[in-house]
Residue, then its C-alpha position, 0 to 999 in steps of 0.5 A: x500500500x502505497x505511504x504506509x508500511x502496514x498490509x492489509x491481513x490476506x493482501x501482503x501479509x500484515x502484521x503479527x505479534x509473535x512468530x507464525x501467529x497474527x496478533x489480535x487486530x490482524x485475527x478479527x480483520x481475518x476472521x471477517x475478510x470475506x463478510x466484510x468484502x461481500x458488504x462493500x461489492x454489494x455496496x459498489x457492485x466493484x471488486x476492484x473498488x471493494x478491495x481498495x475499501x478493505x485496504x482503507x479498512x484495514x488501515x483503520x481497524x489497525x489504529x484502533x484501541x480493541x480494548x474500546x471495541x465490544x464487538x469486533x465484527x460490528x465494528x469492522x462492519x461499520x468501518x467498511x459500510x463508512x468506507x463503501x459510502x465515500x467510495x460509492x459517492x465518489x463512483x456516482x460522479x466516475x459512472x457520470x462520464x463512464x462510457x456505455x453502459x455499465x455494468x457490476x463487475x462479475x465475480x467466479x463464485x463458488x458453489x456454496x454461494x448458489x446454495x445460499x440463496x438468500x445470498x446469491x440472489x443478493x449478488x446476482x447481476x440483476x439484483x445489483x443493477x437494481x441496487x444500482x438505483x438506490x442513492x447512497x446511503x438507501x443502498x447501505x441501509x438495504x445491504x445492511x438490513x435485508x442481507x446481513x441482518x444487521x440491526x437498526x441501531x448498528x446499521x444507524x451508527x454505520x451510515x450515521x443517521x438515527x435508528x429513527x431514520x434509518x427505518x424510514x430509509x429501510x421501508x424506502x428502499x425495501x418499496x423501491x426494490x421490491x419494485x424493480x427486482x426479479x419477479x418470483x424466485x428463479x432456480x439455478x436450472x432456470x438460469x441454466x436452461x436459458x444460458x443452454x438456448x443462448x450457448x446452443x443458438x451462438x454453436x448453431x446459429x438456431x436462434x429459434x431457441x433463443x426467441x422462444x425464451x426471450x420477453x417481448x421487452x428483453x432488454x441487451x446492455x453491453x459494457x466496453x468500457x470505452x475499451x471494447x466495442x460494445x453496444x453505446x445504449x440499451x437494446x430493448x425488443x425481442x426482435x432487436x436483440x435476436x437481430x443483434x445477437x444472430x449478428x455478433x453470434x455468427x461471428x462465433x469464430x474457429x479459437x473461441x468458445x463459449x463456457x458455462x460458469x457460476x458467476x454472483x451465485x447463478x449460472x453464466x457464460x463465459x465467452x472464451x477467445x484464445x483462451x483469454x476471457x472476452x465476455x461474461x454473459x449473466x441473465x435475468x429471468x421474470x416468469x420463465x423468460x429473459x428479460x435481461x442479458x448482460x454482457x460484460x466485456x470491459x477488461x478491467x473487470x473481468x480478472x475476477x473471473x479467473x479464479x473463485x471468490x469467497x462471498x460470506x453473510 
């Protein structure tokens, strides 16, 4: 880390207090690494913002006195939640001037994750473009409360506002998702019977299994970056995004391949071009259609494909 000589515990090494065992600070930010990593993607929908959060939190928790802390866990938490707050801001103004669409950044989850499915539908790339639409401080608040449980007194003192407030902003934010968010439960083999039409139609070039399971108001959203060429605006229509996809899945060329995976909890596919990831494909499913298809292909954000992240409530 650059201008402090301390790494953050499973980064570098951090610090330890005697040969072979970490001292006190260094064992409680370790035992909550995952939970504390899982609360800060949820709140940006970044792993790459979401480390450099457990980094600023680490350098925090490292100054403190733990003889003042009663609950290391929940006070870790509060750090994160207050670090992911100023990052997120800060992001709202970056995503301003993004180019193209945006879109989470995908992460390779283990199996563990899809059996939580309270959690994987938490981190599902449908359910953070919903969380997407939250401001600041609503988004914490719901991370907070409807998936880790935390309680209005602790998520008050996290974002700093009064519990009285805090359950405002929680009834707020439960309306507004409840709104937008996936309609019904949606199984794994759900996901995976649409990814299965999706991979058929590019080998194939049959979109015909592709349209049978498509809404009439799917909506296609690409993310270059600026770096890829990608689709500049949202695609919406069964017929323009079969168009679209019968276009750019004839081009499905001798070197690559397409894969299934398990990124944020559901099934996925990832799009393989000489051995280098180029697109992680992730679906949302209403009432047994999809409704949304998104393709990732901005390169700084595939690196968490390569290998599984642990994602813990």
């Amino acid at each position: 880390m650059a201008g402090t000589s301390q790494s953050a515990p499973g980064d570098r090494g951090g610090s330890m207090s005697r040969p072979g065992r970490p001292d006190p600070a260094t064992e409680a930010f370790l035992a909550h690494r995952n939970l504390l990593f899982t609360v800060a993607y949820e709140m940006l929908g970044s792993a790459a913002d979401a480390e450099d959060v457990l980094q600023e939190t680490w350098l925090r928790w490292a100054g403190v006195d733990l003889g003042t802390v009663r609950d290391r866990r929940a006070y870790l938490v509060r750090i994160t939640t207050r670090q992911a707050l100023a990052r997120l801001r800060t992001l709202g103004r970056r995503k301003e001037s993004y180019v193209g669409s945006w879109l989470p950044e995908p992460l390779l989850t283990a199996p563990d994750v899809a059996e939580d499915v309270e959690l994987a539908d938490s981190v599902s790339m449908a359910m953070l473009l919903v969380l997407e639409t939250l401001a600041p401080a609503e988004r914490a608040v719901f991370v907070l409360r409807e998936v880790f449980d935390v309680g209005y007194d602790e998520v008050a003192e996290a974002v700093g506002k009064s519990p009285a407030a805090v359950r405002q902003i929680a009834h707020r934010a439960r309306v507004h998702v409840a709104a937008r968010r996936p309609r019904g439960a949606v199984s794994a083999a759900q996901t995976r019977d649409a990814l299965e039409a999706f991979r058929r139609a590019a080998e194939t070039g049959d979109l015909q299994h592709l349209l049978d399971i498509l809404a009439p108001d799917v909506v296609f959203l690409a993310d270059g970056g600026g770096v890829k060429q990608a689709v500049p605006r949202p695609v919406v229509g069964a017929g323009k995004v079969a168009r679209l996809l019968a276009a750019g899945l004839g081009r499905l060329a001798a070197g690559a391949s397409l894969q299934p995976a398990q990124a944020n909890g559901y099934p996925a596919l990832i799009y393989r071009l000489n051995g280098e990831i180029d697109t992680v494909v992730a679906v949302r499913i209403d009432d047994g259609l999809i409704t949304g298809i998104y393709a990732v292909r901005n390169p700084e954000k595939l690196s968490h494909m390569e290998t599984e992240t642990t994602l813990r409530r």
